[in-house]
C-alpha positions in Angstrom: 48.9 -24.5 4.2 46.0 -26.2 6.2 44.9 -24.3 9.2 44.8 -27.3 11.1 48.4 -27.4 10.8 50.0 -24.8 12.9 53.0 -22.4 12.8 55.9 -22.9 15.5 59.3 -20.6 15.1 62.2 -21.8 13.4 64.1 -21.5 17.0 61.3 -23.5 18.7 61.7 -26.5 16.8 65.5 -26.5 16.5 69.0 -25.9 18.0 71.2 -23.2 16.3 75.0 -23.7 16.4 77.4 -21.7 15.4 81.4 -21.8 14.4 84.4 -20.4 14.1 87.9 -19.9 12.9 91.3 -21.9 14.6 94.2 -19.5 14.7 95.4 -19.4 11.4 98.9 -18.8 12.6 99.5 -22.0 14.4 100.5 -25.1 11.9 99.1 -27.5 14.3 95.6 -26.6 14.1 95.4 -27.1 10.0 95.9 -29.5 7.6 93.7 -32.5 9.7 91.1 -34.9 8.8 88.4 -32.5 10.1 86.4 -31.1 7.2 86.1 -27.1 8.0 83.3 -25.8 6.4 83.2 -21.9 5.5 80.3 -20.5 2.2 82.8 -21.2 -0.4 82.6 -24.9 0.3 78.3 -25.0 0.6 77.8 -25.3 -3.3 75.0 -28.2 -3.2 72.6 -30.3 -1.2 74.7 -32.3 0.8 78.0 -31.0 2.3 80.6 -33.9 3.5 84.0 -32.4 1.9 85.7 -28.6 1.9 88.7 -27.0 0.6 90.3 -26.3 4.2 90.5 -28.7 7.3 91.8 -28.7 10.7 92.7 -31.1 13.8 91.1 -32.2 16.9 93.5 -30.0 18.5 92.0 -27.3 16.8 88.2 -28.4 17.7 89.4 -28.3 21.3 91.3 -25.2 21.3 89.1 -22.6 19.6 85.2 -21.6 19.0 85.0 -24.4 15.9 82.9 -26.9 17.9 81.8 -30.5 15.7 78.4 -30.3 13.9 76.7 -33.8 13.7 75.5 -35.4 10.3 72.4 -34.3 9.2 72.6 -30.8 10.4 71.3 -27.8 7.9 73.9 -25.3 7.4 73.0 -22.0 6.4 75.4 -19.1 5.2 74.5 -16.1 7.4 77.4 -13.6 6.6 78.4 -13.2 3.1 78.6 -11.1 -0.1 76.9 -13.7 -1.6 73.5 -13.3 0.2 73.1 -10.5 -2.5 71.5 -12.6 -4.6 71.0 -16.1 -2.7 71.0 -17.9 0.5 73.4 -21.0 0.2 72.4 -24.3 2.3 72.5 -27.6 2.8 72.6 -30.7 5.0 75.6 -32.3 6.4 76.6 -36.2 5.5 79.3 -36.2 8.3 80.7 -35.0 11.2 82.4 -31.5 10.2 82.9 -28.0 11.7 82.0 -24.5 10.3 83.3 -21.3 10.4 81.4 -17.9 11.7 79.8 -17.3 8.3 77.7 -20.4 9.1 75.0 -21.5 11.2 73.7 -25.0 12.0 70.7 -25.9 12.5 70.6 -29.4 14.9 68.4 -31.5 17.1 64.9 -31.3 15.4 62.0 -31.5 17.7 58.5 -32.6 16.3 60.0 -31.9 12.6 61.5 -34.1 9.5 64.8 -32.8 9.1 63.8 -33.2 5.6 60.6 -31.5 5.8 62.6 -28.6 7.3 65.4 -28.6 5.1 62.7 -28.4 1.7 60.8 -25.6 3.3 63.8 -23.2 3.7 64.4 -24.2 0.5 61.5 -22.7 -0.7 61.7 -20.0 1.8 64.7 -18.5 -0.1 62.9 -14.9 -1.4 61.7 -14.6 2.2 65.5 -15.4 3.7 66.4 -12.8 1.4 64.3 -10.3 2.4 65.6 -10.6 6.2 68.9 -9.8 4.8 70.5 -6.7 5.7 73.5 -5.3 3.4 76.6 -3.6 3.5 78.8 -2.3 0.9 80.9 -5.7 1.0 79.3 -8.5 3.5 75.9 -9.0 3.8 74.1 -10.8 6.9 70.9 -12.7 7.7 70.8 -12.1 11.5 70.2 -15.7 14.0 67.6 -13.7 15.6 65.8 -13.0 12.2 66.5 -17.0 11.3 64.9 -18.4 15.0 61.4 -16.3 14.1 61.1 -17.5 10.8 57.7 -19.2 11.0 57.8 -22.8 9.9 54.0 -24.6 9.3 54.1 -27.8 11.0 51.4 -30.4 9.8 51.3 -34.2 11.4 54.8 -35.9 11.1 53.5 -38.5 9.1 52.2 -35.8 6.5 55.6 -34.2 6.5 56.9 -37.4 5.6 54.4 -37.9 2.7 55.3 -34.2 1.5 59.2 -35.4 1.8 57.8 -38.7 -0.6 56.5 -36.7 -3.4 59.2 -33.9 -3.4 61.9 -37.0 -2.9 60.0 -38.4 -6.0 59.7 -35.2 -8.3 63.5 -34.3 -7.6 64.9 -37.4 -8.3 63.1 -37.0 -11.8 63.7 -33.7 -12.7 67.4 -34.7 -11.9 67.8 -37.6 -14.1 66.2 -35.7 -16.7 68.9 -32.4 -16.8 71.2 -35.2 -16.4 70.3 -36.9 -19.5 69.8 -33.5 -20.9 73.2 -32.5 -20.4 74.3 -35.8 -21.7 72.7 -35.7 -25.0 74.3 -32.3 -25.2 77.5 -33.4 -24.6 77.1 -36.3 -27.1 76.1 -34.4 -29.9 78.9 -31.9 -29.6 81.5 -34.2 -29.7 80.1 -36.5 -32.3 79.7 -32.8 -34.2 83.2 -31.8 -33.2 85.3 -35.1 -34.4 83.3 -35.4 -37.6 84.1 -32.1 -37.9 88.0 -32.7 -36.9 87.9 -35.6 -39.3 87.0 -33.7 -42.5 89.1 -30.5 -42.1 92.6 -32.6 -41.1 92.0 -34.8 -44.4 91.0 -38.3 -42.9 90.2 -41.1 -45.8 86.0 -40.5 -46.1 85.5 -41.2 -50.0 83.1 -37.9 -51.2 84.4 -35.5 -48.7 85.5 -32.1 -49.7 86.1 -28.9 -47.8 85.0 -25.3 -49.0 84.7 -21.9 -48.0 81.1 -20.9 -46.4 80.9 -18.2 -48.4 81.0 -21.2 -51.6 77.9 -23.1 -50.6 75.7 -20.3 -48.8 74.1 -16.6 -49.2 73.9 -14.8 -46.1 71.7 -11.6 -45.6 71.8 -8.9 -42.5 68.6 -8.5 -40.6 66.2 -5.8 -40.4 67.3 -2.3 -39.0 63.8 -1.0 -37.7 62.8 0.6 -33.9 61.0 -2.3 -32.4 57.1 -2.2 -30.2 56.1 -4.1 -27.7 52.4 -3.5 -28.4 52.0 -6.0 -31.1 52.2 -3.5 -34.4 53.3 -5.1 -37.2 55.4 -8.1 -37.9 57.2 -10.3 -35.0 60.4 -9.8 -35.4 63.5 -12.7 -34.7 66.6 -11.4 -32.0 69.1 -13.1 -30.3 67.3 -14.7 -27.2 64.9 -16.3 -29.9 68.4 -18.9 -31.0 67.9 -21.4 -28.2 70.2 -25.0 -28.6 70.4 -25.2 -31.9 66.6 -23.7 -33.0 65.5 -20.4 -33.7 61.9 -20.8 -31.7 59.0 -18.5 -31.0 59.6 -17.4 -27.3 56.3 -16.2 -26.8 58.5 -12.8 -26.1 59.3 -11.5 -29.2 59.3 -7.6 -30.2 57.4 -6.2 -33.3 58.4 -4.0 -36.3 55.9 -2.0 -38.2 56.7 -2.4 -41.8 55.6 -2.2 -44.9 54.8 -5.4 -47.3 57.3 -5.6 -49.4 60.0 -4.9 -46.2 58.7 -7.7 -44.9 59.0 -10.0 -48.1 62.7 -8.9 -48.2 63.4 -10.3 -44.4 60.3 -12.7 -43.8 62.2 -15.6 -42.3 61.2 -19.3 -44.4 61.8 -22.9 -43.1 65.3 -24.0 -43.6 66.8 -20.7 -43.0 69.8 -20.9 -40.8 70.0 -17.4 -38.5 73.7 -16.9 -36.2 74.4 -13.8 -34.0 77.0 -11.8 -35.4 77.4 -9.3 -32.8 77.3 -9.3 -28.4 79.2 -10.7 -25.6 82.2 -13.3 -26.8 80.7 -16.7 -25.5 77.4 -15.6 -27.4 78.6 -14.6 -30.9 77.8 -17.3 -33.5 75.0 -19.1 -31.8 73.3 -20.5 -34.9 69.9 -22.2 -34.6 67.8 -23.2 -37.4 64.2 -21.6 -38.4 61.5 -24.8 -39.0 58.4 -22.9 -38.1 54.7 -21.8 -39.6 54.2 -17.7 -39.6 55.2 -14.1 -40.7 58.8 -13.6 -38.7 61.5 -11.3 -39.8 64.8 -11.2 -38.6 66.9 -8.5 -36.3 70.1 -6.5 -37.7 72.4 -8.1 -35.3 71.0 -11.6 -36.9 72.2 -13.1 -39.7 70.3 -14.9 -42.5 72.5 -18.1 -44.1 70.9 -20.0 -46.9 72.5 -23.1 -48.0 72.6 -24.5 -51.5 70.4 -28.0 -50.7 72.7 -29.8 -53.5 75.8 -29.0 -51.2 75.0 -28.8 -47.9 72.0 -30.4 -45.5 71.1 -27.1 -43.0 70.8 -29.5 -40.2 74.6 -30.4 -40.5 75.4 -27.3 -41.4 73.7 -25.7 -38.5 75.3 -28.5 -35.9 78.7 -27.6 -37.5 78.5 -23.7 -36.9 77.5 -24.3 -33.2 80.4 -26.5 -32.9 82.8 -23.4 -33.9 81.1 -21.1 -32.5 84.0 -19.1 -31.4 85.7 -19.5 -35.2 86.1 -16.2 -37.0 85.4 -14.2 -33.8 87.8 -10.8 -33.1 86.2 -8.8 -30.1 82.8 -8.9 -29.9 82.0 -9.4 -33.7 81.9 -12.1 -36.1 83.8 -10.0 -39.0 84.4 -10.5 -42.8 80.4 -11.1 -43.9 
């Protein structure tokens, strides 16, 4: 931050409003066209929609008083404050409920500007928050003396630009991230379908893994962090589909011909066959240079190259990866 800048508090340059709850026992208050906001609903960057909503009666009978559009809401009472401070900026008219607060009426600030610093003033939100065994709070006092740097508003304008910029980018990327995912899965999954219900594809068989494959258990050796011996293969190495070097691997110190027995070779198919449900059978595929061996909770498949591409057959496994499962083991290798 530039000293020439300056600091103001958060309850100088805005107005804090709070909300509240119609009586839940009167049918007249609920089931409007008023959008009532409680933390539940504040689940993104923009909040125009919630699960419950009330009547103008209701705005006019109780503490739930209308927020205008482009008001910041933070959650200020809530278990979830634990690990997170939920917020974000209003797209219509609405009301909140006392878990809430809003933050209106900037003065010598970008709404926007404002809204990205609390943003990244999340770790310090969380350490104004004090806890209970249940609900946790972030107190308005706390909120109004957060310091908040406040350059030229033409510079917070060109800082909104560039952030405007970067986050549209990084979006469309996990976007077409998550699309490409979701392609290859199902172009995995009805190929897949295809072969094992007996569609008409001239050349295609179906056989037992154990028919076209060797498979091998890992290495069952106390582990270093130090850097003795040999770098050594585990679950969190099996990342979408590839077993990769995560530059936070553990070490076993072995001997030589150990290591020959479970050094790890390109082409080498590795799946977990033992942890928490959703993670047993993640397969990824080994296609790097260096001495690895492989974990006990790993296991090694080999594929006979006349029968089976590794590529395929490593797509396949991660599009079953529940098949064969009973607890939290893959059984019967």
């Amino acid at each position: 931050m530039k000293a020439s800048w300056g600091l103001k508090s958060l309850g100088e340059l805005v107005q804090f409003r709070g909300g509240g709850t119609p009586d839940s026992s009167n049918s007249s208050y609920w089931g409007g066209d008023i959008a009532w906001v409680s933390p539940k609903d504040i689940k993104s960057a923009e909040i125009g929609s919630s699960i419950d909503h009330i009547t103008a009666e209701a705005v006019q009978n109780s503490a739930a008083s209308l927020i205008p559009s482009g008001s910041i809401l933070i959650v200020v009472r809530s278990g979830i404050l634990a690990r997170t401070v939920p917020m974000g900026v209003t797209t219509c008219e609405l009301v909140v409920n006392q878990d809430i607060k809003a933050l209106c009426q900037y003065d010598g600030i970008d709404r926007r500007f404002l809204h990205y610093f609390l943003l990244h003033s999340e770790k310090n939100l969380l350490k104004l928050v004090t806890r209970s065994a249940t609900v946790h709070r972030l107190s308005t006092d706390n909120l109004r003396q957060l310091k908040v740097p406040l350059p030229p508003l033409s510079e917070q304008q060109r800082i909104v630009a560039i952030l405007d910029e970067a986050f549209e980018g990084l979006t469309l990327a996990t976007a077409n991230a998550e699309k490409n995912l979701r392609n290859a899965r199902e172009l995995v999954e009805i190929t897949v379908e295809s072969a094992t219900v007996g569609a008409d594809r001239p050349g295609w068989v179906e056989a037992r893994l154990g028919e076209i494959c060797t498979t091998q258990y890992g290495l069952s050796k106390s582990m270093n962090s130090e850097g003795k011996g040999y770098k050594i293969f585990r679950m969190g190495e099996i990342q979408r589909g590839r077993a990769v070097d995560t530059g936070n691997m553990k070490f076993a110190d072995i001997f030589k011909d150990e290591f020959e027995l479970y050094r790890l070779r390109k082409g080498d198919v590795l799946f977990n066959r033992t942890n928490s449900f959703e993670l047993v059978g993640k397969t990824g595929l080994f296609d790097s240079d260096g001495d690895y061996c492989f974990a006990s909770y790993l296991v090694r498949v080999i594929f006979d190259p006349e029968k089976m591409d590794t590529r395929f057959a490593c797509y396949t496994m991660n599009a079953n990866v529940s098949c064969g499962t009973s607890g939290r083991r893959l059984q019967g290798l």
